[in-house]
Biopython code that builds the backbone (N, CA, C, O; Angstrom):
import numpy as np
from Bio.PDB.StructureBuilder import StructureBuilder

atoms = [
    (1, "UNK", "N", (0.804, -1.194, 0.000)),
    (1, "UNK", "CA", (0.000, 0.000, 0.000)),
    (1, "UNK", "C", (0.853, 1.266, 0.000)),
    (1, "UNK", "O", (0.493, 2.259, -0.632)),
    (2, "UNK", "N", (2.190, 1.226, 0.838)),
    (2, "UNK", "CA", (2.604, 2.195, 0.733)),
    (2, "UNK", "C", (3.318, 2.697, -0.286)),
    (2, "UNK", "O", (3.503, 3.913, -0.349)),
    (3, "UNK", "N", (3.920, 1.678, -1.414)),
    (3, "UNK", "CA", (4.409, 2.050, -2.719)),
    (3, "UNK", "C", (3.303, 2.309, -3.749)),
    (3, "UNK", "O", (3.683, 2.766, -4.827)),
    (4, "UNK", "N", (2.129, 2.111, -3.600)),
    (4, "UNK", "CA", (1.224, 2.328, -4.572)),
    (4, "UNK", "C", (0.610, 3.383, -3.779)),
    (4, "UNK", "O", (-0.382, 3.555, -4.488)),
    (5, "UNK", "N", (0.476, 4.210, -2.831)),
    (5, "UNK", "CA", (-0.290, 5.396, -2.319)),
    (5, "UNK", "C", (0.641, 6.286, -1.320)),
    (5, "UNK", "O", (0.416, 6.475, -0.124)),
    (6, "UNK", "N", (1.614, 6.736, -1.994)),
    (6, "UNK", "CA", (3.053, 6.936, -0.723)),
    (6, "UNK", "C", (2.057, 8.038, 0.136)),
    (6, "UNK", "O", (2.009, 7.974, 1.364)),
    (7, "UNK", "N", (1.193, 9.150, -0.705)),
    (7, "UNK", "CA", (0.996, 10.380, 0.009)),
    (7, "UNK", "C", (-0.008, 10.019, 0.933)),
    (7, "UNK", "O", (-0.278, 10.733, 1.899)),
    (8, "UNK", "N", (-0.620, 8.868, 0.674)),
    (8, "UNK", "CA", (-1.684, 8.375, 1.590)),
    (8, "UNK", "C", (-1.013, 7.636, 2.751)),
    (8, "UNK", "O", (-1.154, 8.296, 3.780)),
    (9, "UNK", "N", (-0.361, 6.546, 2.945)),
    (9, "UNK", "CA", (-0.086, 5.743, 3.705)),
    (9, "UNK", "C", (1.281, 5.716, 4.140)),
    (9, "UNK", "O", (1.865, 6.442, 3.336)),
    (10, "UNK", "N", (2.203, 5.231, 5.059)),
    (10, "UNK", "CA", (3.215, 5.211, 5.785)),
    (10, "UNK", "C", (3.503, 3.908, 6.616)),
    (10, "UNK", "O", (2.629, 3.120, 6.977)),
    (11, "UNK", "N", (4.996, 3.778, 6.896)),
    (11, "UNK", "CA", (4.712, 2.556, 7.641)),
    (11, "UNK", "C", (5.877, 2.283, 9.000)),
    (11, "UNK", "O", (6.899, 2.970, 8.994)),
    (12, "UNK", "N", (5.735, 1.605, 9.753)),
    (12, "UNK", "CA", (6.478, 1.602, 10.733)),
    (12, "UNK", "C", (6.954, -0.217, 10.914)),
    (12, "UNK", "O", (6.326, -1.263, 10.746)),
    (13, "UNK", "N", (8.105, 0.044, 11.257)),
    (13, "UNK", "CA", (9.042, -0.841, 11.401)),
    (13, "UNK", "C", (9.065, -1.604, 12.833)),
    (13, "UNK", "O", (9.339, -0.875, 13.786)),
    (14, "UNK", "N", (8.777, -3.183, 13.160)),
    (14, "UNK", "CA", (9.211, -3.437, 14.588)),
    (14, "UNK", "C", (10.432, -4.367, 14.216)),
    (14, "UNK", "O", (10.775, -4.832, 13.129)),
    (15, "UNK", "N", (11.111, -4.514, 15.809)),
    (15, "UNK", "CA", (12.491, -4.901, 15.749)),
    (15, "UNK", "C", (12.292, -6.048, 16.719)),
    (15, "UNK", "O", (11.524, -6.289, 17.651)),
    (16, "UNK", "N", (13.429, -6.730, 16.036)),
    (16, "UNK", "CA", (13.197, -8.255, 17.375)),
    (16, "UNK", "C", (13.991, -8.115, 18.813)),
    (16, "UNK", "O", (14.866, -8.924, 19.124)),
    (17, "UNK", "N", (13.536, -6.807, 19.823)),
    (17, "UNK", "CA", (13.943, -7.204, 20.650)),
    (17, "UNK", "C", (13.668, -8.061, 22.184)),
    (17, "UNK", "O", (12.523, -8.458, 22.401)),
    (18, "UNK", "N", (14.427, -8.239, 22.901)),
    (18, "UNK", "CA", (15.518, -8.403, 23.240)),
    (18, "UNK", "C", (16.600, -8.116, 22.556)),
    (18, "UNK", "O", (17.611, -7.556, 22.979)),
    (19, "UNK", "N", (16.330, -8.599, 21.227)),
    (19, "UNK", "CA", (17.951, -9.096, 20.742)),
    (19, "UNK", "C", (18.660, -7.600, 20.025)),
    (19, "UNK", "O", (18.718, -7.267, 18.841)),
    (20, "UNK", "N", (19.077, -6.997, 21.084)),
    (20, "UNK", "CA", (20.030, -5.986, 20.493)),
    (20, "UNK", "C", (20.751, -5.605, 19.078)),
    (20, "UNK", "O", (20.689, -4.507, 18.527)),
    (21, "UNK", "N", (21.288, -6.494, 18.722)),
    (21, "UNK", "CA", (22.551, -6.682, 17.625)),
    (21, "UNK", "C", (20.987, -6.744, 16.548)),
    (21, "UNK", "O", (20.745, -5.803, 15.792)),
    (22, "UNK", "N", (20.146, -7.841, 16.627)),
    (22, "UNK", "CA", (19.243, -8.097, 15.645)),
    (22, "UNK", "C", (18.311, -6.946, 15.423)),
    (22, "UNK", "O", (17.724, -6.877, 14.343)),
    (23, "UNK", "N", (18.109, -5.976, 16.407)),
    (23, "UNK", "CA", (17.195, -5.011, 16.856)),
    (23, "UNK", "C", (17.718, -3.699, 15.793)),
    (23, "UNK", "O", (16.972, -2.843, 15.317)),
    (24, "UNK", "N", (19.122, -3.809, 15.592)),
    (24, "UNK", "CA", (20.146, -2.860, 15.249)),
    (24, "UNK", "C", (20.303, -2.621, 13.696)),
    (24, "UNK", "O", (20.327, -1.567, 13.061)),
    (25, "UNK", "N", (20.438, -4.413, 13.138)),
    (25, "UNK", "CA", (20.201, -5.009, 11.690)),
    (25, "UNK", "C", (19.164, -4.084, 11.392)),
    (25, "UNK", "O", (19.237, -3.074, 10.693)),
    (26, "UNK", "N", (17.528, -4.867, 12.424)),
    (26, "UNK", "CA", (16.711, -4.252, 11.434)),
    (26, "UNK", "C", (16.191, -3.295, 10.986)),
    (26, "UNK", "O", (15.437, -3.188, 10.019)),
    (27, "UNK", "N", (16.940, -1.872, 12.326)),
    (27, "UNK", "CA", (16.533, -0.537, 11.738)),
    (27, "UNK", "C", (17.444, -0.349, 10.524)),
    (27, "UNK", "O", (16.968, 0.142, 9.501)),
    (28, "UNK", "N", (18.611, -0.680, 10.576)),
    (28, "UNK", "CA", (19.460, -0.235, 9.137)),
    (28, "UNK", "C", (18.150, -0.735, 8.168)),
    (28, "UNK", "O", (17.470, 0.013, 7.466)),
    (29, "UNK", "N", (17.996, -2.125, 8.315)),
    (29, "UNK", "CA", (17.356, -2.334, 6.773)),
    (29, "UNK", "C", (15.885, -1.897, 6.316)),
    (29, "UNK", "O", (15.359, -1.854, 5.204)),
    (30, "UNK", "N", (15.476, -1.624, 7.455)),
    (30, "UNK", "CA", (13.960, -0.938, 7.517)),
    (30, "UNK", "C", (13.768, 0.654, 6.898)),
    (30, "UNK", "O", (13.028, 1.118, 6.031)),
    (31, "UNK", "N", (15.011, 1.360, 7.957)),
    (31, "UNK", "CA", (14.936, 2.512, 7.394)),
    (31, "UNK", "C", (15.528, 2.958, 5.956)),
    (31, "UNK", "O", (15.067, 3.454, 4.928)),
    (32, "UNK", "N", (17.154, 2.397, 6.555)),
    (32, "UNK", "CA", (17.683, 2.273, 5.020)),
    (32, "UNK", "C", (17.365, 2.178, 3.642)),
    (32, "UNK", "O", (17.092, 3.072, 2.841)),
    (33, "UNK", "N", (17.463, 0.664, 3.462)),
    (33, "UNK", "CA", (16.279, -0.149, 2.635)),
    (33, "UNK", "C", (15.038, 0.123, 1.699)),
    (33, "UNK", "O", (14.800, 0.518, 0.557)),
    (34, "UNK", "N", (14.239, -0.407, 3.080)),
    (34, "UNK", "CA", (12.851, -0.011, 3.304)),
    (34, "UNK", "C", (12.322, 1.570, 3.052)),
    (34, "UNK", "O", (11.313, 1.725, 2.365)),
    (35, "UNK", "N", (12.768, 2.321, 3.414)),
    (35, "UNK", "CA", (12.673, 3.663, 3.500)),
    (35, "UNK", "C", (11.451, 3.815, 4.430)),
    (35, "UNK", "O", (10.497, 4.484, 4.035)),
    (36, "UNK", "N", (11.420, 3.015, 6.091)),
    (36, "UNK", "CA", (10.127, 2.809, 6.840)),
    (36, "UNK", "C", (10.052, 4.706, 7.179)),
    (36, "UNK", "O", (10.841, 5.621, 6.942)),
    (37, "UNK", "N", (8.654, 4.642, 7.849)),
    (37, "UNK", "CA", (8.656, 5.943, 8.303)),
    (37, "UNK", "C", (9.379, 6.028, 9.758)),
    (37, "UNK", "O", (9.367, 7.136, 10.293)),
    (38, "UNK", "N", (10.039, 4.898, 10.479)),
    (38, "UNK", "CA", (10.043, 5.161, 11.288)),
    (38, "UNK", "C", (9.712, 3.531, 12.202)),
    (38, "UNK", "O", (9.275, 2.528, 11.638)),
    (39, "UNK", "N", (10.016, 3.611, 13.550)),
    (39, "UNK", "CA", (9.913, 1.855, 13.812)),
    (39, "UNK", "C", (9.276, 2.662, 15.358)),
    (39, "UNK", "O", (9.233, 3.797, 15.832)),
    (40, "UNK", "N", (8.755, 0.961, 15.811)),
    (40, "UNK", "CA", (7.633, 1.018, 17.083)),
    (40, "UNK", "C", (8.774, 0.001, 17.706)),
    (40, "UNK", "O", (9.595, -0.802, 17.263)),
    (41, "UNK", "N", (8.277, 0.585, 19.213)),
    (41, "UNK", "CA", (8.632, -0.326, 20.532)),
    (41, "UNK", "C", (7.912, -0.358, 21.739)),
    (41, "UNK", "O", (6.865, 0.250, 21.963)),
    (42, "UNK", "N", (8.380, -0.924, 22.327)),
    (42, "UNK", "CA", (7.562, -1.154, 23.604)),
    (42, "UNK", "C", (8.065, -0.254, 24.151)),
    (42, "UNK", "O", (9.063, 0.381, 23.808)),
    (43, "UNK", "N", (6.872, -0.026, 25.784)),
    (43, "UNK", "CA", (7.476, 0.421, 27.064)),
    (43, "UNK", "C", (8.956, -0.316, 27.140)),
    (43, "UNK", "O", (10.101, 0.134, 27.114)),
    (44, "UNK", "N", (8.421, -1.637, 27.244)),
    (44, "UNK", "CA", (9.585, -2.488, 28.185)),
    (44, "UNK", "C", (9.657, -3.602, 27.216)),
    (44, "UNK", "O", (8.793, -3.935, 26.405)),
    (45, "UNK", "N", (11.228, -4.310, 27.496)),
    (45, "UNK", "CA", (10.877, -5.714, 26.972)),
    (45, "UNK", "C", (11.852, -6.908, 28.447)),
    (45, "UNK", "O", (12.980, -6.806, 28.930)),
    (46, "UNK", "N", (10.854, -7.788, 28.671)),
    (46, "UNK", "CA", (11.075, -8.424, 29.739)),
    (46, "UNK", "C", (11.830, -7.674, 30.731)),
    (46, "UNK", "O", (13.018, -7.794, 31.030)),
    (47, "UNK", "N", (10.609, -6.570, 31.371)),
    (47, "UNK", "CA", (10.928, -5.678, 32.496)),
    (47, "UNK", "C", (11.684, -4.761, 32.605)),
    (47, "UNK", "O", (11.779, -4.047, 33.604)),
    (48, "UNK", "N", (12.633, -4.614, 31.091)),
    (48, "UNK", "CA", (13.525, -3.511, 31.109)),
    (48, "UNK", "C", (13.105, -2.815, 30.433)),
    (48, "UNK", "O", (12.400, -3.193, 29.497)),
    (49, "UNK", "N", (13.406, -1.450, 30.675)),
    (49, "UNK", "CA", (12.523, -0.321, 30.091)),
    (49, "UNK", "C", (13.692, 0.163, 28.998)),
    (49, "UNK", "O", (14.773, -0.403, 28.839)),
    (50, "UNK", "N", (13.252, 1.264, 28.332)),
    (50, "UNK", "CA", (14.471, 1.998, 27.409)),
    (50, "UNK", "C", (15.152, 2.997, 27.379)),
    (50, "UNK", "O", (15.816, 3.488, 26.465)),
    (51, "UNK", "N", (14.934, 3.397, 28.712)),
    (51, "UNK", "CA", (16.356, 4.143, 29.236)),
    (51, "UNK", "C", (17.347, 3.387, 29.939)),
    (51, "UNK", "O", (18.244, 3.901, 30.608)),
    (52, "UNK", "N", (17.129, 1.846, 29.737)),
    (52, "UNK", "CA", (18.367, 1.152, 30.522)),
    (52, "UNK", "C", (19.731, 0.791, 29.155)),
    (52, "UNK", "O", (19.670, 0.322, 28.019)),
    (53, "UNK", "N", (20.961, 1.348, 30.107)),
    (53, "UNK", "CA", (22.211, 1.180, 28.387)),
    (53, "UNK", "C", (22.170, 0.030, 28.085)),
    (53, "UNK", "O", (23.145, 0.048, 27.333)),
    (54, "UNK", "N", (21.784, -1.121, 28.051)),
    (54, "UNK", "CA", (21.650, -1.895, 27.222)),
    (54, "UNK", "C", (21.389, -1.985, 25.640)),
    (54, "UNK", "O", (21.865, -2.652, 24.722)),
    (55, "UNK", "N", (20.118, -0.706, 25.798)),
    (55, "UNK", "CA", (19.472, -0.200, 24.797)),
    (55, "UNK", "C", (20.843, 0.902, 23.442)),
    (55, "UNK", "O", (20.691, 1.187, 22.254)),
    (56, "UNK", "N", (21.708, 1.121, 24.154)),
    (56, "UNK", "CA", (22.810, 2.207, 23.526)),
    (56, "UNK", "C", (22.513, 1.965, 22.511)),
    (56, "UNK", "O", (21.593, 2.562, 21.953)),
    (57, "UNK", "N", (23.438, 0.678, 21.754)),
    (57, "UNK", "CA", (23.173, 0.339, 20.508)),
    (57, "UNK", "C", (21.966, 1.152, 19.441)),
    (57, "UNK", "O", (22.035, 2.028, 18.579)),
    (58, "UNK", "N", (21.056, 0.464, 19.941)),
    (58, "UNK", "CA", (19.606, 0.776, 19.347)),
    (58, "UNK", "C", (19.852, 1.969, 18.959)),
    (58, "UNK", "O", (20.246, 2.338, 17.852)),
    (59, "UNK", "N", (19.449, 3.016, 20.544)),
    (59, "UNK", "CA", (19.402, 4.334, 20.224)),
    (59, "UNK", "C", (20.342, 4.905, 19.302)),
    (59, "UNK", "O", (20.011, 5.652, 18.382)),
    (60, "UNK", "N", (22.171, 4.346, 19.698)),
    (60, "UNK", "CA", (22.912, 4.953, 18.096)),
    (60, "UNK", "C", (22.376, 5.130, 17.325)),
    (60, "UNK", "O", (22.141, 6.248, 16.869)),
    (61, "UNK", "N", (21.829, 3.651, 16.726)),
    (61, "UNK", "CA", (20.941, 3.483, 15.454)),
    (61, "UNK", "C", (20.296, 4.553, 14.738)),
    (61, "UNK", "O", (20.433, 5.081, 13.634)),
    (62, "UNK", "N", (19.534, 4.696, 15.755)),
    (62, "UNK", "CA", (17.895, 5.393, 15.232)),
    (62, "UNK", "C", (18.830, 7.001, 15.548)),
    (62, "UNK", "O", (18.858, 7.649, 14.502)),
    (63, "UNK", "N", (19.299, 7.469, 16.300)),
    (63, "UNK", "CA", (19.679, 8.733, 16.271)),
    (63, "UNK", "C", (20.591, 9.012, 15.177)),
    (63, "UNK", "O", (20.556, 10.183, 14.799)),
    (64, "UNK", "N", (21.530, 8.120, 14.467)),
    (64, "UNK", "CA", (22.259, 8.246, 13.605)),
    (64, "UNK", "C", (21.309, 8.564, 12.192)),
    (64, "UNK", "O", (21.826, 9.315, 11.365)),
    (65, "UNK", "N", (19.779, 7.951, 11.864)),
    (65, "UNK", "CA", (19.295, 8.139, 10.822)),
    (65, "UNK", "C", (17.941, 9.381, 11.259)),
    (65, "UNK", "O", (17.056, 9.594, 10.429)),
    (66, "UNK", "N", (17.941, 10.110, 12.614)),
    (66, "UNK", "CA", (17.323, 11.339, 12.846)),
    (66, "UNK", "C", (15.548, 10.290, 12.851)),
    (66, "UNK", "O", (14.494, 10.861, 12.570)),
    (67, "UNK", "N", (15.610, 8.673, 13.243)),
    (67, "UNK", "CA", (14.470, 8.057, 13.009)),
    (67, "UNK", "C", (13.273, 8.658, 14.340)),
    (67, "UNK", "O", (13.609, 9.363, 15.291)),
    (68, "UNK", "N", (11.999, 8.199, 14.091)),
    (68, "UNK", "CA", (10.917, 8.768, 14.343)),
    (68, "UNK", "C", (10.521, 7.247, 14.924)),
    (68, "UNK", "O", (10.221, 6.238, 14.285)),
    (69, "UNK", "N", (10.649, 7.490, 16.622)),
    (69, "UNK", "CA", (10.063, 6.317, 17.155)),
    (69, "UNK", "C", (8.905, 6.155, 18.107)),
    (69, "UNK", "O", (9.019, 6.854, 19.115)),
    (70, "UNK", "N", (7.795, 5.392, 18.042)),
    (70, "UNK", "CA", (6.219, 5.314, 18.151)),
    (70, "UNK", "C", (6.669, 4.168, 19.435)),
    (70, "UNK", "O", (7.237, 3.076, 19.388)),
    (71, "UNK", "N", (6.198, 4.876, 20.411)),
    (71, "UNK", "CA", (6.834, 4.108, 21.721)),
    (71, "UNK", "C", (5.336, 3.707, 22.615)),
    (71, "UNK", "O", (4.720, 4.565, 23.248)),
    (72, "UNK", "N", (4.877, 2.168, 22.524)),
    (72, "UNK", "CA", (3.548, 1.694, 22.905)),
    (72, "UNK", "C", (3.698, 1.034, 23.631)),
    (72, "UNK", "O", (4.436, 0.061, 23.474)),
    (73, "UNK", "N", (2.988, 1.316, 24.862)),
    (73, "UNK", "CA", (3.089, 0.234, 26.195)),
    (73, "UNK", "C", (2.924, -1.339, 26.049)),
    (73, "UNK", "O", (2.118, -1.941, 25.340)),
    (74, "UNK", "N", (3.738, -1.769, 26.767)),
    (74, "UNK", "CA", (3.896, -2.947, 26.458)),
    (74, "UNK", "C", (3.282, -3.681, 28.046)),
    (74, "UNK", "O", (2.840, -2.935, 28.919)),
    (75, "UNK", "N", (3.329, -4.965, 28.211)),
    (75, "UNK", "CA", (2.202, -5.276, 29.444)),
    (75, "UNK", "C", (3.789, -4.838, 30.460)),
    (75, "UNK", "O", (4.953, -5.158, 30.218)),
    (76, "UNK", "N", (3.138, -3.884, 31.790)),
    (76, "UNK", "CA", (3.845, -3.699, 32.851)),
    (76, "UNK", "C", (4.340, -5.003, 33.590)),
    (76, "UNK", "O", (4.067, -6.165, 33.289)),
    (77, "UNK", "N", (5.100, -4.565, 34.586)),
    (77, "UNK", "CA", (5.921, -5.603, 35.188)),
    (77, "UNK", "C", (5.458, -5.084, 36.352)),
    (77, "UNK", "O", (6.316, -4.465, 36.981)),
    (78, "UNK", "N", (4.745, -5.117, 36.677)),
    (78, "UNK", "CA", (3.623, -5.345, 37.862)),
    (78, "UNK", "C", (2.190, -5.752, 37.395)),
    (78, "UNK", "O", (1.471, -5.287, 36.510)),
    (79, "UNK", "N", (2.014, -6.763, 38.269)),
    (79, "UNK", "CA", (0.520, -7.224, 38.794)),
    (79, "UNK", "C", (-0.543, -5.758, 38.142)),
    (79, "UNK", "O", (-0.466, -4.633, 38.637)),
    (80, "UNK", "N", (-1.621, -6.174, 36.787)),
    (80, "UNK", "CA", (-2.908, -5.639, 37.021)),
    (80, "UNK", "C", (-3.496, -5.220, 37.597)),
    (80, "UNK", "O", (-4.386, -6.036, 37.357)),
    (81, "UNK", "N", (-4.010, -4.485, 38.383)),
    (81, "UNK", "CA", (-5.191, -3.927, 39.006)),
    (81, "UNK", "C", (-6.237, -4.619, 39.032)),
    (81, "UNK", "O", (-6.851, -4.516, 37.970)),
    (82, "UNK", "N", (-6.893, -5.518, 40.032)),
    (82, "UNK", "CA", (-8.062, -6.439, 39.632)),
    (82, "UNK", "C", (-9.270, -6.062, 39.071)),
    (82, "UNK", "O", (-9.707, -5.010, 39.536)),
    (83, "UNK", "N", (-9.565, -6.291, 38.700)),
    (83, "UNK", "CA", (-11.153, -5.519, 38.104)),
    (83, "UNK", "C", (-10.881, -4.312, 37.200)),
    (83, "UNK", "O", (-11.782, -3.812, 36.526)),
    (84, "UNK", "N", (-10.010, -3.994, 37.199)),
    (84, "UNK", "CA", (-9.456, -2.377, 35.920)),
    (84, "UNK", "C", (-9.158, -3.013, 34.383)),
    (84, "UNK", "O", (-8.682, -4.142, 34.261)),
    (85, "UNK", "N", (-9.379, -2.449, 33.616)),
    (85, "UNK", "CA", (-8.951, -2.855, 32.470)),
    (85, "UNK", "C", (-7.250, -2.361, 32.552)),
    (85, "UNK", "O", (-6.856, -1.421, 33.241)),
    (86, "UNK", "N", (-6.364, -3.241, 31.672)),
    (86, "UNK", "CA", (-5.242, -2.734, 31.871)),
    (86, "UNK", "C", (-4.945, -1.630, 30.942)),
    (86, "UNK", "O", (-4.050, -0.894, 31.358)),
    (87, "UNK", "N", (-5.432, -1.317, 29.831)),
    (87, "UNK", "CA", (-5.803, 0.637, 29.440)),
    (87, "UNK", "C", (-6.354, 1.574, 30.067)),
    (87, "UNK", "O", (-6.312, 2.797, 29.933)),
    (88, "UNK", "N", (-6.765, 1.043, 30.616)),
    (88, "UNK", "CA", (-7.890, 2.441, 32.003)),
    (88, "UNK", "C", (-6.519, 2.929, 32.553)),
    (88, "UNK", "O", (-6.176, 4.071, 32.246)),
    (89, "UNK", "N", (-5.532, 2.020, 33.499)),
    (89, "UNK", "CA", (-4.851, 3.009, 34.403)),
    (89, "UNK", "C", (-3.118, 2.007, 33.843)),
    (89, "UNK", "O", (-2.093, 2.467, 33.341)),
    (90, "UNK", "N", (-3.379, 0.950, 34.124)),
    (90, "UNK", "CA", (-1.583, 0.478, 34.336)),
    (90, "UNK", "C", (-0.632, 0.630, 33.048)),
    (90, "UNK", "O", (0.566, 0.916, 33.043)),
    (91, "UNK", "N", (-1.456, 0.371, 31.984)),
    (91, "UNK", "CA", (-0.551, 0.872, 30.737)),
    (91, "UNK", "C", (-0.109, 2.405, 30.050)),
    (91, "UNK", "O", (0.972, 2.739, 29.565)),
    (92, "UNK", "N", (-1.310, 3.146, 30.198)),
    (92, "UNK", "CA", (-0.495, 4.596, 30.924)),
    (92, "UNK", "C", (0.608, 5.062, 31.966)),
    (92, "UNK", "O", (1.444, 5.965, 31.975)),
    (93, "UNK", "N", (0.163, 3.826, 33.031)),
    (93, "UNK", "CA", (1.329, 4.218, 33.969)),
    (93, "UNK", "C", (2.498, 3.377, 33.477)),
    (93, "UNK", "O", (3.573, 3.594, 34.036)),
    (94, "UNK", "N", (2.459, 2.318, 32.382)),
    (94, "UNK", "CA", (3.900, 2.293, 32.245)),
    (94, "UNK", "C", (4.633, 3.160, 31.456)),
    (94, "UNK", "O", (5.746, 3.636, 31.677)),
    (95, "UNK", "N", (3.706, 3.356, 30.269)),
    (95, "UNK", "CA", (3.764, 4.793, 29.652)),
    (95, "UNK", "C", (4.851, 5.716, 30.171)),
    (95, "UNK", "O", (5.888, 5.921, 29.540)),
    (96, "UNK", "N", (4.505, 6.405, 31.644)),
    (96, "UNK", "CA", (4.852, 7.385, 31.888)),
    (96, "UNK", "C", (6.262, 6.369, 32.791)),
    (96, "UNK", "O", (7.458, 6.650, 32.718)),
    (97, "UNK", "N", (5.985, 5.830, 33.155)),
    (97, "UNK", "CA", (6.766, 5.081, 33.716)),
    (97, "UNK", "C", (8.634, 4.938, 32.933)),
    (97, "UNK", "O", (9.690, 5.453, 33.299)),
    (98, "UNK", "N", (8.363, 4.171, 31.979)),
    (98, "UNK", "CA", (8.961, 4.283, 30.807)),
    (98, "UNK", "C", (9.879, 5.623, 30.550)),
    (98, "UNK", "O", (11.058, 5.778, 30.865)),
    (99, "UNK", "N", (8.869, 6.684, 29.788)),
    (99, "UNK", "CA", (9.340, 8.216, 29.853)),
    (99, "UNK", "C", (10.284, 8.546, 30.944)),
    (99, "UNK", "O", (11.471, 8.794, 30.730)),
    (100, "UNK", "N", (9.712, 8.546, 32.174)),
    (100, "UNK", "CA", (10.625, 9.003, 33.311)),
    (100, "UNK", "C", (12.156, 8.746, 33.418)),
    (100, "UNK", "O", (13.091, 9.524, 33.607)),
    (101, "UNK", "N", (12.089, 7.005, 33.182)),
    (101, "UNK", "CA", (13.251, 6.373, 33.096)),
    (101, "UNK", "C", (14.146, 6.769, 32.057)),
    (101, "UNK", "O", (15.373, 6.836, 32.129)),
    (102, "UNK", "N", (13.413, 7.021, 31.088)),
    (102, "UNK", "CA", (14.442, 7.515, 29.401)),
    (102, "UNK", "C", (15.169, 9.023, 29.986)),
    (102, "UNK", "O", (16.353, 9.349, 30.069)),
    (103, "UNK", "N", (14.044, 9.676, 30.302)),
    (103, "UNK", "CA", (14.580, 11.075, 30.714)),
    (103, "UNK", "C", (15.836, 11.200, 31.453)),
    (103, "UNK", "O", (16.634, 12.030, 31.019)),
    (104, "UNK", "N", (16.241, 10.348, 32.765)),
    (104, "UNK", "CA", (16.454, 10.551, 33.829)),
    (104, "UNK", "C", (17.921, 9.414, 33.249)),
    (104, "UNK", "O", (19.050, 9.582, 33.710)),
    (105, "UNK", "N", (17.697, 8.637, 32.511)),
    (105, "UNK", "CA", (18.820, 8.036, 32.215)),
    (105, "UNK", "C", (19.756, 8.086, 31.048)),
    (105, "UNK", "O", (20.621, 7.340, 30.588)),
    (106, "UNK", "N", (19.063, 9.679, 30.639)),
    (106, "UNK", "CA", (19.416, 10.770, 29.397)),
    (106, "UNK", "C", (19.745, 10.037, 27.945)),
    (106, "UNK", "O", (20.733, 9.761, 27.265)),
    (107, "UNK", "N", (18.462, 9.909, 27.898)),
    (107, "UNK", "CA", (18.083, 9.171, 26.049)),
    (107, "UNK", "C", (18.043, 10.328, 25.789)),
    (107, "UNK", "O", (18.972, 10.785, 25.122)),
    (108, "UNK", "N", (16.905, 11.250, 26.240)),
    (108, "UNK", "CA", (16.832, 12.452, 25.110)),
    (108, "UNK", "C", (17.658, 13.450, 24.937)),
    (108, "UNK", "O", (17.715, 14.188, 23.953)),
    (109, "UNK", "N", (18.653, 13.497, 26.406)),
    (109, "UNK", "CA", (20.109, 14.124, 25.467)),
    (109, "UNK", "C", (21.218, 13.598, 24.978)),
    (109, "UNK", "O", (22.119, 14.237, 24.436)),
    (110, "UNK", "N", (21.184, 12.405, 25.158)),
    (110, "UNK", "CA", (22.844, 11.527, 24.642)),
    (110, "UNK", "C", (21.819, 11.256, 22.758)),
    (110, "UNK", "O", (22.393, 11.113, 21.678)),
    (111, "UNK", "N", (20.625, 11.267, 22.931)),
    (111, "UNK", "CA", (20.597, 10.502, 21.366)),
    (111, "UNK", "C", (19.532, 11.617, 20.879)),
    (111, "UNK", "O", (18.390, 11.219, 20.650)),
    (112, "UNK", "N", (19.866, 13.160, 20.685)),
    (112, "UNK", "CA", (18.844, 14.311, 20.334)),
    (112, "UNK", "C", (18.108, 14.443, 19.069)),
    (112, "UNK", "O", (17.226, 15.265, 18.822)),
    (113, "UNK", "N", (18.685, 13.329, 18.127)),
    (113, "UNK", "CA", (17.848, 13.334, 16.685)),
    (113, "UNK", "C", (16.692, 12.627, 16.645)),
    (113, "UNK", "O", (15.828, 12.854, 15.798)),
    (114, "UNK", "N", (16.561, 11.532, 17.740)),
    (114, "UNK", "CA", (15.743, 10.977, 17.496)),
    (114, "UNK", "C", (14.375, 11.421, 18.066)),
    (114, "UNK", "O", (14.269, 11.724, 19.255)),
    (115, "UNK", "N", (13.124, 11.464, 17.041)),
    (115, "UNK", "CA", (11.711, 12.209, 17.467)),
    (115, "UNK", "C", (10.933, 10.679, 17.518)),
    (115, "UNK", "O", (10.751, 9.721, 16.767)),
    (116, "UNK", "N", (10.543, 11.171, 19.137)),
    (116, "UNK", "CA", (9.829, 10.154, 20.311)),
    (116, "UNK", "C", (8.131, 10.344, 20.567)),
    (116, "UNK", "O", (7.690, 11.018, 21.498)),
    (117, "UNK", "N", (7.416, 9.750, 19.742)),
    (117, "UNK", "CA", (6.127, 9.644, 20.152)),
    (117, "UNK", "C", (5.711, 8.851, 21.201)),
    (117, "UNK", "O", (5.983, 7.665, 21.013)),
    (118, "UNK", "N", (5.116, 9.102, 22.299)),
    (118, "UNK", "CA", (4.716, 8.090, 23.443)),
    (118, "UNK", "C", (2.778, 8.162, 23.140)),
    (118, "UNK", "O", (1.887, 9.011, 23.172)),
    (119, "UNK", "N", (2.937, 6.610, 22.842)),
    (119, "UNK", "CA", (1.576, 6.155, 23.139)),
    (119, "UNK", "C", (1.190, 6.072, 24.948)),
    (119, "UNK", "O", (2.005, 6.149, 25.867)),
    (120, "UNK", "N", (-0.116, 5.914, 25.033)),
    (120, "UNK", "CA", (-0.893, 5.492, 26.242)),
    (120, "UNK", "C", (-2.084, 5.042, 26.001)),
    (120, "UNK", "O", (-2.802, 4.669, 26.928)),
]
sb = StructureBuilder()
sb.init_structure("model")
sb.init_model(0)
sb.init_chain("A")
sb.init_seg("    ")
for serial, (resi, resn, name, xyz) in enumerate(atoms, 1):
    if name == "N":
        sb.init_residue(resn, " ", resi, " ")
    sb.init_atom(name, np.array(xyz, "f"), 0.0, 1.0, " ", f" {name:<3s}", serial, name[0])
structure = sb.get_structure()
């Protein structure tokens, strides 16, 4: 769809992480390549959020090509709320959760090209 309607449609890229190195591949070839608009991630992946350096790599990545990343809660690492839907309150709060951690463990100034949409 998006080569037959470019002005209409757009597309976003996911990455296999955990896996760093593989996570890294596939923005080169997505954005590169592909010419994606841009790639999605989670809050967290198995409890780690993305202001932890593990993530460096990645962020090089995507800050090196000025990429546009769509950042969607992923299930928290805490226990549900019983009876709440987990969109009503806990996936916002990882949301922000998330954010805090990026901020504070300076994603948005060690990697400044990259433009950060946060879902909730």
């Amino acid at each position: 769809l998006v080569a037959k309607y470019p002005t209409r449609f757009g597309n976003f890229a996911t990455v296999p992480l955990p896996d760093v190195e593989g996570a890294v591949l596939e923005v080169e070839y997505a954005l590169d390549v592909l010419k994606a608009d841009g790639v999605v991630l989670l809050t967290n992946y198995e409890g780690v959020y993305l202001g932890d350096k593990k993530w460096a790599p990645l962020w090089a990545a995507l800050n090196q090509r000025s990429a546009v990343v769509f950042i969607h809660p992923g299930h928290p690492i805490m226990d549900l709320l019983d009876g709440v839907p987990g969109p009503l309150v806990d996936y916002p709060f990882d949301t922000a959760r998330n954010a805090v951690h990026m901020v504070l463990n300076g994603i948005m100034d060690n990697y400044p090209n990259v433009k950060i949409i946060l879902s909730h």
